[in-house]
C-alpha positions in Angstrom: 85.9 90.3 59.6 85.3 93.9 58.3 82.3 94.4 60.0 83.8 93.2 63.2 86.6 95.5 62.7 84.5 98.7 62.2 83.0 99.6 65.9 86.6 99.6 67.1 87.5 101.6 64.3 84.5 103.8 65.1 85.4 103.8 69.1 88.7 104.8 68.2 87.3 107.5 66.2 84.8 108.6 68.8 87.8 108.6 72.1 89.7 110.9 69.6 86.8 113.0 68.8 86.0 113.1 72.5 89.9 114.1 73.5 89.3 116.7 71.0 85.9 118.4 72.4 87.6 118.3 76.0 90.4 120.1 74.5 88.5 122.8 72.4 86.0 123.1 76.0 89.3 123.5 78.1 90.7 126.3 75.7 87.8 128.4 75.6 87.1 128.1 79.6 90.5 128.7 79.9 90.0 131.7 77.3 86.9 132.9 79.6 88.5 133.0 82.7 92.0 134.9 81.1 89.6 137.2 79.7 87.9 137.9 83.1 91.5 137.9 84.7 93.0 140.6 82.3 90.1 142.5 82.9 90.8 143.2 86.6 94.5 143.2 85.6 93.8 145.9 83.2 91.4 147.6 85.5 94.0 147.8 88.4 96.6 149.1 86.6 94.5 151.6 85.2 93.4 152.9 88.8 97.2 152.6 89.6 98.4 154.9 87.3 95.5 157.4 88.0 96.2 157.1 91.9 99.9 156.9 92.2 101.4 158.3 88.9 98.7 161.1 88.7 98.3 160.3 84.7 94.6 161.3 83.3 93.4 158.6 81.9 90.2 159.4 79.0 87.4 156.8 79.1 88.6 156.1 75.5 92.1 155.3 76.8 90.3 153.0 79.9 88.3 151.1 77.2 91.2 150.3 74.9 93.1 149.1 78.0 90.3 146.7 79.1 90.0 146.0 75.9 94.3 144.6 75.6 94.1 143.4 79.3 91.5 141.1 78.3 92.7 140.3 74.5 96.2 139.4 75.3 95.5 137.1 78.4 92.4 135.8 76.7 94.7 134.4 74.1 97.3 133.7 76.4 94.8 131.1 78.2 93.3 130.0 74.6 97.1 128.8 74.0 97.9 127.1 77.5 94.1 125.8 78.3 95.2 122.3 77.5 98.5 122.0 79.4 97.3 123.7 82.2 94.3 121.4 82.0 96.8 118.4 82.0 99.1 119.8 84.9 95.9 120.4 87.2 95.0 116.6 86.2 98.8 115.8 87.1 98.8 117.7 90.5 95.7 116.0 91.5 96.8 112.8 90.8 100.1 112.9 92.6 98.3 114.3 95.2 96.1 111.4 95.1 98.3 108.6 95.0 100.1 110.2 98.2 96.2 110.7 100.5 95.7 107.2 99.6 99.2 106.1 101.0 98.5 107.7 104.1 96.8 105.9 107.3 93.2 107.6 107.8 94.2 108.2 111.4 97.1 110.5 110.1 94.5 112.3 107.2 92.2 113.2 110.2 95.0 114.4 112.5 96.5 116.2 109.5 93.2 118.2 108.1 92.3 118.9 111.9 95.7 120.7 112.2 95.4 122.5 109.3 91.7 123.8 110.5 93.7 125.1 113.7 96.3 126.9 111.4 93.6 128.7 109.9 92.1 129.6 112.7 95.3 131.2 114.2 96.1 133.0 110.6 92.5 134.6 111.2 93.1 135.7 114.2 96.4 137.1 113.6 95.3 138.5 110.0 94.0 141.7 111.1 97.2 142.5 112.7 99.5 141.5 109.9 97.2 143.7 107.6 98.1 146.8 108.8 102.0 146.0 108.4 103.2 149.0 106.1 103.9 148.0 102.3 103.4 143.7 102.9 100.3 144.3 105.2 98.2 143.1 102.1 100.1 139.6 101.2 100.8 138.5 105.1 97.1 137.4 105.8 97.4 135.0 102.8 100.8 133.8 103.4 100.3 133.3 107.2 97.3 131.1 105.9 99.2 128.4 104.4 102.1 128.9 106.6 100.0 127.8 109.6 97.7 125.3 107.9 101.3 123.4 106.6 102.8 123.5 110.1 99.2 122.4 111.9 99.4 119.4 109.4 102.5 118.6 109.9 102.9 118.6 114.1 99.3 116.7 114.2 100.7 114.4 112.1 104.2 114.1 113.4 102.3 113.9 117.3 99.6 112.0 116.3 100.2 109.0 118.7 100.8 111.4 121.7 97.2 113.1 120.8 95.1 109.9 120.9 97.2 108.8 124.1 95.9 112.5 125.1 92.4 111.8 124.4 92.0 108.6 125.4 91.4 106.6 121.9 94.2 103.5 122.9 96.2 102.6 125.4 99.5 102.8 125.8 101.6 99.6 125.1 97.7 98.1 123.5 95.2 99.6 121.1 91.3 99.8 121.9 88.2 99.3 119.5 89.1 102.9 117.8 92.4 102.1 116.8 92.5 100.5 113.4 95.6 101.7 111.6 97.3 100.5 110.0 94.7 97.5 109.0 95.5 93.9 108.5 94.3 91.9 106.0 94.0 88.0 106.8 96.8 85.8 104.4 95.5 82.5 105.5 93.0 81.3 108.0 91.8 77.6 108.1 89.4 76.3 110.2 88.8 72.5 111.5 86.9 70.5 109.3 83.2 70.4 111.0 83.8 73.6 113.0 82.2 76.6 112.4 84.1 79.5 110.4 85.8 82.0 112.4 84.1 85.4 112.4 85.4 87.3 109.3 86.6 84.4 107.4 83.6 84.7 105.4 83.3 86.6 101.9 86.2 88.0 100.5 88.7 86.6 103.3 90.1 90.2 103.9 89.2 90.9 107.5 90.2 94.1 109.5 92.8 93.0 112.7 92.2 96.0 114.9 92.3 96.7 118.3 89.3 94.1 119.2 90.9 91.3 117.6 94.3 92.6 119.5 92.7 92.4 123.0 90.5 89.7 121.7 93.9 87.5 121.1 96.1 89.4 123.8 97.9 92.0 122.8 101.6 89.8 124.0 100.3 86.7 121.7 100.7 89.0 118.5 104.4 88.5 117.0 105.2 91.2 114.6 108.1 89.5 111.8 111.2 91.7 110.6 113.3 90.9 107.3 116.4 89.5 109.1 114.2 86.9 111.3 112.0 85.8 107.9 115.3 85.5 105.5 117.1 83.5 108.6 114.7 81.0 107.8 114.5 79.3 111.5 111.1 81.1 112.7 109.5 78.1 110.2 111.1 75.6 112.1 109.5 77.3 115.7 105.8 77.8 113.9 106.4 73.9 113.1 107.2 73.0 116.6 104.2 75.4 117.7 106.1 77.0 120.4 104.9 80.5 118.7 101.2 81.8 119.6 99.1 84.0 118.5 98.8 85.6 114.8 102.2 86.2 112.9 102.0 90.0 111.4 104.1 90.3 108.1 103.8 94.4 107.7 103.5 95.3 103.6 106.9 97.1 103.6 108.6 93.8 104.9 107.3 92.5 101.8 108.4 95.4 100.1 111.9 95.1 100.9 112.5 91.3 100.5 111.3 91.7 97.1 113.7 94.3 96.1 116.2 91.6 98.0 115.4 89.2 95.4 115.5 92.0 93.1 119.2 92.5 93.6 122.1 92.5 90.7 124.3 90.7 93.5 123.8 86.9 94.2 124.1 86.6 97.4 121.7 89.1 98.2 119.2 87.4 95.3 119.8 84.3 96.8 118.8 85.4 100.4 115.7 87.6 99.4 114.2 84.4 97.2 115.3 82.3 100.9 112.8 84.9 102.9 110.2 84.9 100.4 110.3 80.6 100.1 110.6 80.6 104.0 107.6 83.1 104.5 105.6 80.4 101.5 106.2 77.8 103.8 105.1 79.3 106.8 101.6 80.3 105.3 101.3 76.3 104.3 101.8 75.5 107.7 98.7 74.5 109.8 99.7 75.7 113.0 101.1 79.4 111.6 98.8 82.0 111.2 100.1 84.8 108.9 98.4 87.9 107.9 99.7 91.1 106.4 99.6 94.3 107.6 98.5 97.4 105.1 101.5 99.8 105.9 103.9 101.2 103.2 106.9 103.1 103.9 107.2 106.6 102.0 110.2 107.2 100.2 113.2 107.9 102.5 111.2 106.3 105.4 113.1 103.6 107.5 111.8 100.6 107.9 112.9 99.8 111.2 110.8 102.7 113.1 108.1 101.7 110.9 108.3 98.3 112.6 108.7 99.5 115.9 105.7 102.0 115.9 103.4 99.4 114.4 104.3 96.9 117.4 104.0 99.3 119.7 101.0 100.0 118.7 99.0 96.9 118.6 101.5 96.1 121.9 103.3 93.3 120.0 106.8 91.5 120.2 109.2 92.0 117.4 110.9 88.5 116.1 114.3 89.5 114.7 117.8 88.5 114.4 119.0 91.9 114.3 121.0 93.1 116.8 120.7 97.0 115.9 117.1 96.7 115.9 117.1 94.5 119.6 119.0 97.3 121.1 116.8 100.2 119.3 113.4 98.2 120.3 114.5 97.9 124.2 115.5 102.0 123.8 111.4 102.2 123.0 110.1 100.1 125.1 109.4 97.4 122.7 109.7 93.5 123.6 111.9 91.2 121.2 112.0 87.8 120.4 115.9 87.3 119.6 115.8 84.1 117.1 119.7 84.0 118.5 119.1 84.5 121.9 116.6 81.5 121.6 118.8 79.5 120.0 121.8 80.2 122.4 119.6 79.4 125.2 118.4 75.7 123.9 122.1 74.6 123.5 122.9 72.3 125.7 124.5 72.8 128.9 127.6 71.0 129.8 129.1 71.1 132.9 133.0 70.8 133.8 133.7 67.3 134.9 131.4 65.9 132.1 133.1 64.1 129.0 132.3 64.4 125.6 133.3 62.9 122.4 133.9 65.6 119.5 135.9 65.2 115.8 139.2 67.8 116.4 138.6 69.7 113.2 141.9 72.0 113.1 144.1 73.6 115.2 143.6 76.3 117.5 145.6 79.6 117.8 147.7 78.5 121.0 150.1 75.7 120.7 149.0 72.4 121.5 145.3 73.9 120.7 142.5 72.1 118.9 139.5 73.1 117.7 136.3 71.1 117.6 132.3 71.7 116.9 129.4 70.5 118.4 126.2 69.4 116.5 124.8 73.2 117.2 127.6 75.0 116.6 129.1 75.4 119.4 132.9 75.9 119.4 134.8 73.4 121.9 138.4 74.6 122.3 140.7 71.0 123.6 143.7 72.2 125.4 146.1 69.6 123.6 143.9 68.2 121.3 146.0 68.8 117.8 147.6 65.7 117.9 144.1 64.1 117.2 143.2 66.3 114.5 140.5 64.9 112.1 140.1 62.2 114.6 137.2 61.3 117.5 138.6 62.3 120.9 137.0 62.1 124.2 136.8 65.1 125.9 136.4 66.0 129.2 134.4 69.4 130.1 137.3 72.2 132.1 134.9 75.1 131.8 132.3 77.1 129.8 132.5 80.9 128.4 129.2 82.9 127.4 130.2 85.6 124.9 128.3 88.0 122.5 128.5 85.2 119.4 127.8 82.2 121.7 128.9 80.1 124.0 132.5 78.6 124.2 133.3 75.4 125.6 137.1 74.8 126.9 138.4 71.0 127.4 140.9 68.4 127.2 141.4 64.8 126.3 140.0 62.3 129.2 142.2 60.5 130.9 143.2 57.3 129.1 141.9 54.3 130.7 140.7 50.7 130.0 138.6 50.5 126.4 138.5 54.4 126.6 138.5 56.2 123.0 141.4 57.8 124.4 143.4 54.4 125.2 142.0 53.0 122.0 143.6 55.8 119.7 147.2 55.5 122.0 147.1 51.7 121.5 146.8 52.0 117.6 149.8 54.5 117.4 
């Protein structure tokens, strides 16, 4: 037991030894370089006061000022050597959790625009040098002023420059394009049949723009939130109406979780309902699901992120939203309504045709009743509350199609021999 316990005790001993030779390195490097710093500091200031102030300065006095130039800042980075050591370490960090976030198509765009920038800061630096009294600090300024703007209009254009130089197509992607990647969820193959090219290995393949034209660029279905937490796409994979992979993008993911995350209940309850639904729909045999690698930066809205990522692999959007069906048409993107489906596949009834419904209350004219059909559908009977939580037949007066749905108007058949309508008379 003790000996076991003694080479942690002496790895302990050896990481803090070895946090404390980093430290003592980084104080003295950091004691070098003041040093050298408050020697030119010192040295400048020196010429300064020759040049501008007239003051004679005595090689003694030019000694003992290298001498305090070099002490003072010397000790200065003796002091801070470690916590500028740790901020460095910090910076690059943060600034390497964000590169990693970013698509490589937008850290090639971005460094090429900052490349330009340069270029035009050199070319405008020796005119901004000669600027009285800021002429020497412009050069450097218009540097990073440039290189931040090239970044940021490659990036923000990005899409319009490959369109520009041919790497995709618009309303499809080619072989070049492979942002964001995809990495497959599920993939099964038929027992006996040969393994579908990149099944093998890991099971991570990349979907880009060959497996897109490979598929068809129309077969790929991109899934929002509203359409996954609505619960009735797993009922169409079942029926295999739907075709082609089913892409589930990372930040989709993202925000059902924090769904399910949520202090309310109802919002809990429907964020665990979208991630059960999207379980189910990765069971199923006929779905394919894979996820797409794309996160959405902070303050970043996930609906453009949707729409961008189907417009660029020239997918549909499945969605219940209505927002988001409007915004998508706006952009040229195609939509899969779940509603509009379902509103088309009610059935069609046409006036003359009789129907027998359960009255379930009263409607908001006199006389009104209000009945349902197996779908939903809302089946206004002109006279029907006097058979109110009863079976009525119905006969069919005329149809409305509305934004919610469609609304079916009616009244009670006409009573005749073993009718419903005769039967419920005859027992009153």
């Amino acid at each position: 037991m003790i000996r076991a316990g003694l080479p942690r005790a002496d790895a302990e001993s050896n990481g803090e030894g070895g946090v404390g030779a980093v430290h003592r390195w980084t104080r003295w490097v950091a004691a070098l370089l003041g040093g050298a710093v408050g020697f030119w500091v010192a040295a400048n200031v020196v010429q300064a006061a020759r040049l501008i102030l007239a003051i004679s300065v005595s090689r003694s006095e030019y000694l003992v000022a290298l001498a305090l130039g070099v002490l003072v800042i010397g000790v200065l980075g003796f002091l801070l050597g470690p916590a500028l050591a740790e901020g460095a370490a910090a910076t690059t960090r943060w600034l390497e959790g964000h590169l990693v976030r970013l698509p490589g198509a937008e850290i090639v765009f971005g460094v090429a625009g900052a490349i330009i920038g340069l270029i035009v800061a050199l070319l405008l630096g020796p005119a901004l040098s000669h600027i009285p009294t800021v002429g020497d600090f412009l050069p450097a300024v218009a540097s990073v002023f440039f290189a931040l703007l090239g970044w940021r209009v490659f990036v923000r254009k990005g899409d319009d420059l490959q369109l520009a130089i041919g790497l995709r197509r618009i309303g499809g992607t080619t072989d070049t394009d492979a942002r964001p990647r995809t990495r497959m969820l599920r993939r099964r193959s038929p027992a006996g049949a040969p393994a579908e090219a990149g099944s093998a290995g890991s099971g991570a393949v990349a979907f880009g723009a060959s497996a897109a034209v490979a598929e068809g660029g129309s077969m790929i279905k991109v899934l929002d939130t509203s359409s996954i937490i609505d619960g009735r796409i797993a009922d169409l994979c079942r029926t295999g109406f739907l075709e082609g992979p089913l892409l589930v993008p990372e930040f989709v993911l993202d925000e059902l979780r924090h769904i399910a995350d949520s202090s309310d209940p109802l919002k809990r309850n429907r964020g665990r309902r979208g991630l059960d639904v999207l379980a189910g729909i990765q069971k199923d045999q006929s779905a394919r699901v894979e996820i797409v690698e794309a996160r959405a930066a902070p303050g970043q809205e996930v609906d453009s992120l949707l729409l961008r990522l189907a417009r660029e692999r020239g997918a549909k959007v499945i969605t219940t939203d209505y927002n988001l069906n409007k915004v998508a048409g706006l952009q040229g993107v195609q939509v899969l309504n779940v509603n509009e489906l379902a509103n088309a596949l009610k059935p069609i009834l046409l006036p003359g045709e009789e129907i027998t419904v359960r009255v379930v209350r009263e409607g908001k004219e006199p006389g009104q009743g209000v009945a349902y059909l197996d779908d939903g559908t809302m089946i206004v009977i002109d006279g029907g509350r006097r058979f109110q939580g009863e079976e009525v037949c119905v006969e069919v007066t005329s149809t409305l199609q509305t934004a919610a749905g469609r609304m079916i108007f009616a009244r009670p058949a006409v009573a005749g021999a073993g009718s419903p309508l005769q039967r419920v008379a005859e027992s009153r």
